[in-house]
Steps between C-alpha positions, in 0.01 A plus 500: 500500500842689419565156308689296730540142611207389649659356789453897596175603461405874466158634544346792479221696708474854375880648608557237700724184408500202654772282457459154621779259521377187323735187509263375856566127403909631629370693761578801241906430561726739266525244257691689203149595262408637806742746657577582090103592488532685840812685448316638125188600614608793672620703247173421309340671803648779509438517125122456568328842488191412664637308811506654853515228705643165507421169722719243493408159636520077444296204358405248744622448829826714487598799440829387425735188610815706364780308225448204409713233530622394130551875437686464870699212377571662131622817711801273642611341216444737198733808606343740232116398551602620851596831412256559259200417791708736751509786223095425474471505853654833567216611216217370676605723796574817332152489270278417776652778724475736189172441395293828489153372619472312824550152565290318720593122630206294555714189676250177503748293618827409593736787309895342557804540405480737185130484531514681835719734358265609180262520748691757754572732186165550451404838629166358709496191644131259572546143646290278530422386835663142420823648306822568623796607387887335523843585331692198483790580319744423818354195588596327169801627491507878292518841602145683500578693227227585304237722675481480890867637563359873324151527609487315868665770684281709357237378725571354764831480717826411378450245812217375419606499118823314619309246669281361215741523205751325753266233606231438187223451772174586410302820506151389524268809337438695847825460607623672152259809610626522839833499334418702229560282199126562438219713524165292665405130500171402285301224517641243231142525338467870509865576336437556155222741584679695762846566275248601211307752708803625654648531131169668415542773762820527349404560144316796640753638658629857272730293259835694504471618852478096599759353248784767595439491886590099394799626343592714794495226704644217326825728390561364895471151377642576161846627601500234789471250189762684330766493789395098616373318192853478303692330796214259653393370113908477473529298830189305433635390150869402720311305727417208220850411563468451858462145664204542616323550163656185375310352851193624357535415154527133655225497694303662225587270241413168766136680542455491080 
């Protein structure tokens, strides 16, 4: 559907689209074909006249493992491929967040790095009871730039927030609820058919009255984007020339 890569799927169930993140084999990392497919299938959404409701989920055992490491390696030594996938990053963001029909995350496993934070901009949030989420970015050595610096303090503390963007630990699924990263934990079996009901219920919902009161609220998220986004992507993309990156590109290239 909508013509893309398969390594995205798109489905349709009446006005509901699911999008499925298909590369499982790579634990559906951002290879480039698939953060290209991502980034252009929201504007073909929003183009869709008969959608109202969108879940978003992965193939396989993850939801998402986050970059990958050759596009993590190109990044460091191919200046303009790096600021071409920061500009595309900073897209991602703003059309998810601006997408008029609701978004609903249906994590089946681990969501990290970037993965945890296309799952957090989602504007519902179902996790499987063996999922958890983790944003990474510190650990190996770059600024969390792309997601979890806008919407964490959002919900939960700026603490709390603080704590696992610092750190990288973690967030198994009921932890993310008691945080407020998500909204319940599901049964890993039951997933699929929980985010579609709830996206159901949501398709029933008065159309106009449910996509603006979206708007409303993501205008919070929007203009934090607006205000955050430019610096963090700009000191992510400086942090490629710190030491530590060339530590990771060292270890990363002794694991291949």
């Amino acid at each position: 559907m909508y013509g893309l890569d398969p390594i995205l799927k798109v489905e349709a169930e009446g006005p509901i689209r699911i999008i499925t993140l298909n590369d499982p084999e790579k634990l559906n990392a951002m290879t480039d074909p698939l953060h290209e497919a991502l980034v252009d299938v929201w504007p073909k959404i929003m183009r869709d006249e008969e959608v109202r409701a969108v879940v978003l989920t992965g193939a396989g055992r993850a939801f998402s493992a986050g970059g990958n490491i050759p596009g993590f390696v190109k990044n460091f030594e191919d200046v303009p491929y790096r600021r071409a996938g920061m500009r595309t990053a900073r897209l991602l963001v703003d059309h998810i967040l601006g997408c008029h029909v609701p978004v609903i995350a249906a994590v089946n496993g681990p969501a990290v790095g970037l993965g945890c934070s296309l799952a957090v901009a989602c504007d519902l949030v179902l996790m499987a009871d063996n999922a958890f989420l983790a944003d990474t970015h510190v650990n190996i050595g770059l600024v969390a730039g792309d997601g979890g610096v806008v919407t964490w303090p959002f919900m939960m503390s700026m603490l709390k927030a603080k704590e696992y963007l610092f750190t990288g630990e973690r967030i198994p699924a009921q932890t993310a609820v008691d945080l407020g990263l998500a909204n319940r934990v599901v049964p890993a079996a039951d997933l699929m058919e929980e985010a579609m009901t709830l996206a159901r219920k949501l398709c029933a919902q008065p159309a106009q009255a449910l996509q603006e009161t979206k708007r409303s609220l993501n205008l919070h998220l929007q203009h934090a984007a607006l205000m955050v986004l430019p610096f963090a992507i700009s000191a992510e993309t400086e942090s490629f020339s710190s030491p530590e990156i060339v530590a990771t590109i060292e270890n990363f290239k002794k694991k291949a």
